[in-house]
C-alpha positions as CSV (number, residue, x, y, z in Angstrom):
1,X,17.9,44.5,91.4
2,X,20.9,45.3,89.6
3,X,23.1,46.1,92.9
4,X,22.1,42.5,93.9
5,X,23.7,41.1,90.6
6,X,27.4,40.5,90.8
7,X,29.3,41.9,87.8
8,X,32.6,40.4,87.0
9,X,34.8,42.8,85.0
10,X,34.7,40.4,81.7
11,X,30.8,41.1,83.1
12,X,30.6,44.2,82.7
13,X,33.1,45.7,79.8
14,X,32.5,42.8,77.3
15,X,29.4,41.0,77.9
16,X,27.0,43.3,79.1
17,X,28.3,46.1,76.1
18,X,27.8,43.2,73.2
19,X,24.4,41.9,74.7
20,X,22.8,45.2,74.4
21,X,24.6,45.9,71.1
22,X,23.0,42.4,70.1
23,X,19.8,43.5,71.4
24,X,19.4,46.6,69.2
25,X,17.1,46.2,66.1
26,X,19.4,48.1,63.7
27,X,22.8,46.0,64.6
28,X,22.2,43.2,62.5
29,X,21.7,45.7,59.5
30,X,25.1,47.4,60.7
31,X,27.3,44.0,60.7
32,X,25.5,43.0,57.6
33,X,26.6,46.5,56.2
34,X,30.2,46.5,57.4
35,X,30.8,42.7,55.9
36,X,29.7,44.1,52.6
37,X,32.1,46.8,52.9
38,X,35.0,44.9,53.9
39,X,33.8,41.9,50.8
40,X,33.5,45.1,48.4
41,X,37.2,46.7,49.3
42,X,39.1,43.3,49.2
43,X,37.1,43.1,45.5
44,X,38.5,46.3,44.3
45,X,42.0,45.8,46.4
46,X,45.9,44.2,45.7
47,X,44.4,41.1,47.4
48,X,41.1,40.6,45.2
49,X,42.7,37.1,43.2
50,X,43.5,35.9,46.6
51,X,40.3,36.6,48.3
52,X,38.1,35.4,45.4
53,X,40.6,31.9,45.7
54,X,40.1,31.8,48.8
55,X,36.0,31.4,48.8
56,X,36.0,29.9,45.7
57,X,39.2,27.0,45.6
58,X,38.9,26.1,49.3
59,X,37.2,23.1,49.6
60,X,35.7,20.9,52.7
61,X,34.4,17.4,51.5
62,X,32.6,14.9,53.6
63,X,32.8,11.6,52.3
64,X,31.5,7.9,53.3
65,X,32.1,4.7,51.8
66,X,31.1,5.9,47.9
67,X,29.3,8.3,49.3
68,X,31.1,12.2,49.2
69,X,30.2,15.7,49.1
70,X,33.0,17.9,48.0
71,X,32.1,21.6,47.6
72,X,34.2,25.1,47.6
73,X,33.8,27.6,50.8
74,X,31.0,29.8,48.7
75,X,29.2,26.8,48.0
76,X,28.8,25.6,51.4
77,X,27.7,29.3,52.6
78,X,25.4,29.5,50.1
79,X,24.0,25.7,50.2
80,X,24.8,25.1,54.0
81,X,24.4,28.8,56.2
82,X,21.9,30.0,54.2
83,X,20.0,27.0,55.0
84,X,20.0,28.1,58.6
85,X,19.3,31.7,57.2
86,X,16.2,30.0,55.2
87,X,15.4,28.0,58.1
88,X,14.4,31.2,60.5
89,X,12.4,33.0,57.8
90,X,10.4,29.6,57.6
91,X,9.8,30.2,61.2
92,X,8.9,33.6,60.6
93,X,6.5,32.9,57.7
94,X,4.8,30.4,59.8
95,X,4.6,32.8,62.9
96,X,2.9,35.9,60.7
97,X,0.9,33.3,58.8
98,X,-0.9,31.5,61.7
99,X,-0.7,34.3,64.5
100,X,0.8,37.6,62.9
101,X,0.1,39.8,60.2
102,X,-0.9,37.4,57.5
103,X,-3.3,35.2,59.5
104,X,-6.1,37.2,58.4
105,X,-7.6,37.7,54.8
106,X,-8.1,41.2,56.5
107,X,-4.9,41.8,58.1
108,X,-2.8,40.1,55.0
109,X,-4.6,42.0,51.6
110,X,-2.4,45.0,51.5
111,X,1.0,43.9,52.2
112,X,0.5,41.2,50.3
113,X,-0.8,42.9,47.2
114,X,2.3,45.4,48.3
115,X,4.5,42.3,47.9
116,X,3.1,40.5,44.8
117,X,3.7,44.6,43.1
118,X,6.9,44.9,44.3
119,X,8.4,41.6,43.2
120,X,6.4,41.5,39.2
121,X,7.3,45.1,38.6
122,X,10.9,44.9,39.1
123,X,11.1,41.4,37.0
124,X,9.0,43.4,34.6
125,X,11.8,46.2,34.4
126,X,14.6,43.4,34.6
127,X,13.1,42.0,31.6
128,X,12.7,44.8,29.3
129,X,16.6,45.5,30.0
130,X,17.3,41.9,29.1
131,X,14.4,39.6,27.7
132,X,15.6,37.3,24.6
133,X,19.6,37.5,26.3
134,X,21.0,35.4,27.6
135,X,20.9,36.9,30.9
136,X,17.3,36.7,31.0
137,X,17.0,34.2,33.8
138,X,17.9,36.5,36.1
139,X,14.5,38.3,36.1
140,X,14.0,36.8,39.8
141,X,16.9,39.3,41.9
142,X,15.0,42.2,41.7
143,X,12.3,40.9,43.2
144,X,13.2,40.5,46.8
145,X,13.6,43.0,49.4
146,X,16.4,42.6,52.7
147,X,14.2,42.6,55.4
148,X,17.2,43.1,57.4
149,X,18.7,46.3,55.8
150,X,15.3,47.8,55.1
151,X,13.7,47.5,58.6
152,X,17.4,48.6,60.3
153,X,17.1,51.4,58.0
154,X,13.6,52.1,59.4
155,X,14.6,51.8,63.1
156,X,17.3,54.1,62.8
157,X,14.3,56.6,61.9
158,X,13.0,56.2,65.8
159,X,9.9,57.6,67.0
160,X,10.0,59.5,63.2
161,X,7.7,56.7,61.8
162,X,4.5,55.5,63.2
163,X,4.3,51.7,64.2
164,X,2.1,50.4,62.0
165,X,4.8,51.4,59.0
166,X,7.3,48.9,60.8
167,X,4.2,46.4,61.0
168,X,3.3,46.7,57.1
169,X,7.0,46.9,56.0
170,X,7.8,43.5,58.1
171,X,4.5,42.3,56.9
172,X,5.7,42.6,53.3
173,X,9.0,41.6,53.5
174,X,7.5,38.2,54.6
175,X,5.2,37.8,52.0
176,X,7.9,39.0,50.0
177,X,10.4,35.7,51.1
178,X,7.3,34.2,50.5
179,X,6.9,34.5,46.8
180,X,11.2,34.7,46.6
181,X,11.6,30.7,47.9
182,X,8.4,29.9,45.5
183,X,10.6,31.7,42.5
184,X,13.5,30.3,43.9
185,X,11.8,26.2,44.1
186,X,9.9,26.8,40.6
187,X,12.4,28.5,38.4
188,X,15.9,28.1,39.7
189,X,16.4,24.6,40.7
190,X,18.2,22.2,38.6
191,X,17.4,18.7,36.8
192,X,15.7,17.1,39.0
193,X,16.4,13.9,40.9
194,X,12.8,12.5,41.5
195,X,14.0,9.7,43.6
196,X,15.5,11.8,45.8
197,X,13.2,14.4,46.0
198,X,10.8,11.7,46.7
199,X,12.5,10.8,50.2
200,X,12.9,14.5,51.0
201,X,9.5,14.7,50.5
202,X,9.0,11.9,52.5
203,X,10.6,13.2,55.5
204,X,9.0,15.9,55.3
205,X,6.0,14.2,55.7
206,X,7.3,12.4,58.7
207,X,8.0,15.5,60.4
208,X,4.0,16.8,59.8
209,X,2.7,13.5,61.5
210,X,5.4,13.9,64.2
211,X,4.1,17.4,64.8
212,X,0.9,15.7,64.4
213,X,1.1,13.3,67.3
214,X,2.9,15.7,69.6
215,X,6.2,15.6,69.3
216,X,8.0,18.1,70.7
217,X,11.8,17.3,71.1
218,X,13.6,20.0,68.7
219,X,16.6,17.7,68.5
220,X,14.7,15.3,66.7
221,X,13.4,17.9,63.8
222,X,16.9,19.0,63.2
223,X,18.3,15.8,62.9
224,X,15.5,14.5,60.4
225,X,15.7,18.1,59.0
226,X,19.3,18.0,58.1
227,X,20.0,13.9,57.5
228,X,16.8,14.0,55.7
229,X,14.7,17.1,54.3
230,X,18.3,18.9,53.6
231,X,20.5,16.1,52.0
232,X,17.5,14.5,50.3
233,X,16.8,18.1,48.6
234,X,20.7,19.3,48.1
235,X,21.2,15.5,46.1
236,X,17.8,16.1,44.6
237,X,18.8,19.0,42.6
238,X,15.8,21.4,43.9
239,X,17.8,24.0,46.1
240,X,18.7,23.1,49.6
241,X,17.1,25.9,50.8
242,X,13.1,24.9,49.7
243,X,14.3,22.0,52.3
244,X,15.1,24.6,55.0
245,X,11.5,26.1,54.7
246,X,10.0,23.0,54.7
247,X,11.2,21.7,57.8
248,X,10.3,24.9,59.4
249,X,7.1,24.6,58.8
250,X,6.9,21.6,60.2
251,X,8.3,22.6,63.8
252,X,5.5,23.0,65.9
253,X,3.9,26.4,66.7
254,X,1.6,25.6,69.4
255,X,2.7,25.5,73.2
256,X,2.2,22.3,75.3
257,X,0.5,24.8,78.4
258,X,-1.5,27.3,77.8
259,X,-1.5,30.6,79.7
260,X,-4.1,30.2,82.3
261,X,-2.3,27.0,83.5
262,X,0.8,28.5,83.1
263,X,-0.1,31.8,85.1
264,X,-1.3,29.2,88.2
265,X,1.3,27.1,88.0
266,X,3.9,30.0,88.2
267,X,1.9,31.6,91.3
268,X,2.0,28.0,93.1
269,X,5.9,27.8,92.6
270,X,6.7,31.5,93.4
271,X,4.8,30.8,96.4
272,X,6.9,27.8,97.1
273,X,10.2,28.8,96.3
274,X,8.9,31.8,98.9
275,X,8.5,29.4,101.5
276,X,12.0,27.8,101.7
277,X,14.1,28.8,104.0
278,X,17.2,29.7,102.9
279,X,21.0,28.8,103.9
280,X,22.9,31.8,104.7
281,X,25.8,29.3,105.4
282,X,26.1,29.0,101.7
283,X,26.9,31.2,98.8
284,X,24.1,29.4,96.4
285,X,20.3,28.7,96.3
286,X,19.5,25.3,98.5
287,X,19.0,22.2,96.6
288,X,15.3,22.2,97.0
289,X,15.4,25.9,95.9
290,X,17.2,24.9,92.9
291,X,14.6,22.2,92.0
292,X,11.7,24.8,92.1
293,X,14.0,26.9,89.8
294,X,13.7,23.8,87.8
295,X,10.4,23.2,87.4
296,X,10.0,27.1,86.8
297,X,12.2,27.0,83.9
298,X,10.6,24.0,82.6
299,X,7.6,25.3,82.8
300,X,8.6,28.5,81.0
301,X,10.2,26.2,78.0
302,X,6.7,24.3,78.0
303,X,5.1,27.2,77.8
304,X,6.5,28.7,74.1
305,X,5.9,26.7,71.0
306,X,9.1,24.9,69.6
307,X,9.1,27.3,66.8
308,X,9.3,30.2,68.7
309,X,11.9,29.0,70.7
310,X,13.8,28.2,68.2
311,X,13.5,31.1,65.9
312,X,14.6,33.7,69.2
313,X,17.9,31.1,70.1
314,X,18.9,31.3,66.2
315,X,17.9,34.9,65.9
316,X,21.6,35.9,66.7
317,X,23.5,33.5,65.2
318,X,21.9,34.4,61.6
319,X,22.0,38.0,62.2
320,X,25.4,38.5,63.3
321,X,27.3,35.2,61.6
322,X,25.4,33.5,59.0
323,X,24.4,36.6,56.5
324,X,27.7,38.9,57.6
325,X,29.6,35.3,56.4
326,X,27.2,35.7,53.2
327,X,28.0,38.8,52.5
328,X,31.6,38.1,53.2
329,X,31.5,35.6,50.2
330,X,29.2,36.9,47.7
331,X,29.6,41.0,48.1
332,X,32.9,40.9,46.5
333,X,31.7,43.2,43.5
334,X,34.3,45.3,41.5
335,X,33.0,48.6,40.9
336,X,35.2,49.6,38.1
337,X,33.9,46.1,36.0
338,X,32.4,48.0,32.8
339,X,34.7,51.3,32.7
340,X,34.6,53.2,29.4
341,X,32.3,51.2,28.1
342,X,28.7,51.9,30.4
343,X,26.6,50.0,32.8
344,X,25.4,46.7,31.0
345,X,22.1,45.1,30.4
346,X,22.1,43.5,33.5
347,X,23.1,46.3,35.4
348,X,20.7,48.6,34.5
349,X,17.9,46.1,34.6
350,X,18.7,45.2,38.3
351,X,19.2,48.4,39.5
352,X,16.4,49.9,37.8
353,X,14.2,47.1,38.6
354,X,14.8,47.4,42.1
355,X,14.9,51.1,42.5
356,X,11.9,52.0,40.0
357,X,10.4,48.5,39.9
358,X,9.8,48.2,43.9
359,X,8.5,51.7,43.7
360,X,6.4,51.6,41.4
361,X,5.0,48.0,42.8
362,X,5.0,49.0,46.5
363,X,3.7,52.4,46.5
364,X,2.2,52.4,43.2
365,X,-0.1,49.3,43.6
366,X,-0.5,50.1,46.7
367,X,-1.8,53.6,46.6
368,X,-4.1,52.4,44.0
369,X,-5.8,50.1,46.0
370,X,-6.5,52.4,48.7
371,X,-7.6,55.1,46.5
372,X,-10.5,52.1,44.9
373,X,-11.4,51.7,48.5
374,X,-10.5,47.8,48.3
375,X,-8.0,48.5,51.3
376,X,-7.8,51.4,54.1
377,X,-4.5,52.9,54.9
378,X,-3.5,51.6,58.5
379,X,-3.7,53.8,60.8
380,X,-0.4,56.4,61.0
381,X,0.0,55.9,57.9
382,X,0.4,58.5,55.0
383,X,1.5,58.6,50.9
384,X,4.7,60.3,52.2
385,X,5.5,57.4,54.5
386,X,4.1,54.8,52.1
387,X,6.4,56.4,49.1
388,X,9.2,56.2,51.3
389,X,8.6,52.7,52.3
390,X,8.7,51.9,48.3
391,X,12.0,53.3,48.6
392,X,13.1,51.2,51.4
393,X,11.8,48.2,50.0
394,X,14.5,48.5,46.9
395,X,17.1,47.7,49.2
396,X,17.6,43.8,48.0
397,X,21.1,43.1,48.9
398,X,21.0,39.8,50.7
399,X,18.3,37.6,48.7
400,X,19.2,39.8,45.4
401,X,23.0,37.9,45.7
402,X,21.4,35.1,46.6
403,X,19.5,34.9,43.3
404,X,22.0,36.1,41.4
405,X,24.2,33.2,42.4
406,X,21.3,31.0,41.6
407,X,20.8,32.3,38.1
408,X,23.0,32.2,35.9
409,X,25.5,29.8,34.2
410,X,29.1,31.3,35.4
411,X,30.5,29.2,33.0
412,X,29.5,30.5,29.5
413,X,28.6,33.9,31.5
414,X,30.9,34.7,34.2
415,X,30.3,38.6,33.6
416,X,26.8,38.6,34.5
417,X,27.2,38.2,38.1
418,X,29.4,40.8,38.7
419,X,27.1,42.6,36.3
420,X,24.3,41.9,38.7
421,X,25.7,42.5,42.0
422,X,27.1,45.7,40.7
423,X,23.3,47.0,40.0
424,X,22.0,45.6,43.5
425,X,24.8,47.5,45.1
426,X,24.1,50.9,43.1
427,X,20.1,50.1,44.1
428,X,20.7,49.2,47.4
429,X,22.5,52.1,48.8
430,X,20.3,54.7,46.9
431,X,17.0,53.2,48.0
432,X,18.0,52.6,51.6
433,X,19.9,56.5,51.3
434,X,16.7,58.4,49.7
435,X,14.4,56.2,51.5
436,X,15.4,57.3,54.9
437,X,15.6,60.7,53.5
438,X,12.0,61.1,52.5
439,X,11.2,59.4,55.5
440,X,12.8,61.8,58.2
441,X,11.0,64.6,55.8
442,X,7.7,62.9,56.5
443,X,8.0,62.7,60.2
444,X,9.3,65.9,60.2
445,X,6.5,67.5,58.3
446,X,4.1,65.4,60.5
447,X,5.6,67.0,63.9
């Protein structure tokens, strides 16, 4: 088939190589990674004043009549792309929760209670570190896990890990984003503008009974998304992001054909396109070969749910622009910050939190409940494996930042942050480093 397919040199030594770089499970992990690097040398480099400056005292505004919203570079990354970042793991959660690995009470117990461990234990550790401070709001960024780093991590592994480990770790990461955008809506969100809220809320609504009555047309939900749900909920004062989720959960997730049609349907039209003659005088399909091509390519759109469709088209753009531009903006962590003096409160309660915390709430809670025989241990899966999947679960780097910008007051504190993103860095790198150690040891040992 491939002889038949005409390569053009741009083809074949730039498309082709980034597509199946794209393609690759672990290469949104490995932008991710490199856009932290490149954020954490400018931090500790000649140019750190100027690259801080640049995210933070660069401003776009948009502005109409008396109306105007004027916000730095960072703010717009963290209030605007992560949105869109928010946006497909509100797809996702709605995915696993009616179809996937949380739509059963069965097939949702253990990585849930895996989850619900692995985000109170670390705010548990955080707090111990730092209740009665004034960095005691940050109790929440230790909690998440970077489904992104974690699973790349895991892939790198190969054929070294049974499947049902990816399953439960992906499982848990999503009830883990879960619980982080309920933390994030209940605890981190600003005085609140009811009024607003109110006509978020309301379109929100208008979205459900527009999913309701069968509206399919995904240029309808963004628009009432973003001019509605988004703005409504950035003016509001709750974070922009809750918005994101919202309106992804109101995209529909069920297909307008179902597979039995769609399986005759495809037959008929294979069988038709099959019985036009072609035109060898031209270079091209005929039209009435391209209008079957048509209705075959409408019929495959017809036959995925909106949300699907949408969550593979936005799939790349998240993983290889909005959280590398993240990381870009909000990675830029000095690692000399506390020389001579220690790691600070903060810094030891993140790091700790995450590395012992998710540990301790993953494997530990976990382990438990299989031992009471509340839950079994899927199937390929071991206490090695599971003890290495604690360790890959401490890896928290992009919703950990995230957090961290969301909780605390720069202005009276503008230590902590650094403080914080300093411990996610130090737990980050050793989880995701001894994690795919004891890993390979596991499937090693297995073999």
């Amino acid at each position: 088939m491939e002889d038949n397919l005409k390569l053009t040199p741009a083809d074949k030594w730039i498309v082709a190589p980034v597509s199946k770089f794209m393609q690759k499970s672990t290469s949104g992990g490995i932008i991710l990674f490199i856009a932290a690097l490149i954020a954490i040398f400018m931090a500790n480099s000649a140019w750190a004043d100027q690259y801080t400056a640049f995210w933070e005292e660069n401003h776009i505004a948009f502005s109409f009549n008396d109306f105007s919203l004027n916000h730095s570079l960072k703010h717009w990354v963290n209030d605007g792309l992560m949105a869109i970042f928010f946006f497909v793991v509100g797809l996702e959660l709605k995915r696993e929760l009616t179809t996937g690995e949380l739509s059963s009470p069965k097939k949702a117990m253990l990585p849930i209670i895996a989850a619900i461990g692995g985000m109170v234990v670390p705010a548990t550790v955080y707090a111990i570190f730092n209740a009665g401070t004034d960095a005691a709001h940050g109790w929440g960024i230790p909690m998440a896990t970077d489904i992104a780093f974690a699973l790349g991590v895991l892939y790198l592994l190969g054929d070294k890990v049974p499947t049902s480990l990816k399953v439960f770790l992906t499982a848990l990461a999503i009830a883990d984003d879960l619980g982080a955008v309920m933390v994030i809506a209940i605890f981190y969100t600003e005085q609140l503008s009811l009024i607003n809220l109110g006509i978020g809320l309301g379109f929100f609504g208008l979205l459900i009974i527009s999913n309701l009555v069968g509206v399919r047309n995904t240029v309808y939900y963004a628009i009432i998304g973003i001019g509605g749900i988004w703005l409504a909920f950035m003016l509001s004062g709750v974070h922009a992001t809750i918005a994101a989720v919202l309106a992804a959960f109101a995209i529909p997730s069920t297909a307008r054909i179902h597979e039995p049609f769609f399986r005759k349907k495809l037959d008929q039209l294979k069988n038709r396109f099959n019985s036009i003659d072609p035109d060898d005088k031209i270079p091209t399909l005929t039209g009435e070969q391209m209008d079957c091509v048509e209705e075959i390519k409408d019929l495959a759109k017809n036959s995925l749910p909106p949300a699907i469709r949408l969550e593979h088209s936005m799939h790349n753009f998240v993983a290889f622009f909005v959280m590398p531009v993240f990381a870009l903006a909000n990675a830029a962590i000095p690692i000399s910050m506390g020389s001579g003096e220690g790691l600070s409160a903060v810094t030891l309660g993140v790091a700790l939190g995450l590395l012992i915390g998710k540990v301790l709430g993953v494997f530990g809670l976990t382990a438990l409940i299989i031992k009471l025989g509340v839950a079994k241990m899927p199937a390929g899966m071991t206490y090695k494996n599971l003890f290495g999947l604690g360790l890959l679960a401490s890896i928290g780097f992009t919703m950990s930042l995230f957090v961290t910008e969301l909780a605390f007051d720069i202005k009276l504190h503008p230590e902590f942050p650094g403080q914080a993103k300093l411990g996610i860095l130090i737990a980050s790198g050793l989880g995701g480093l001894l994690g795919f150690i004891v890993l390979s040891l596991a499937g090693k040992a297995k073999k």
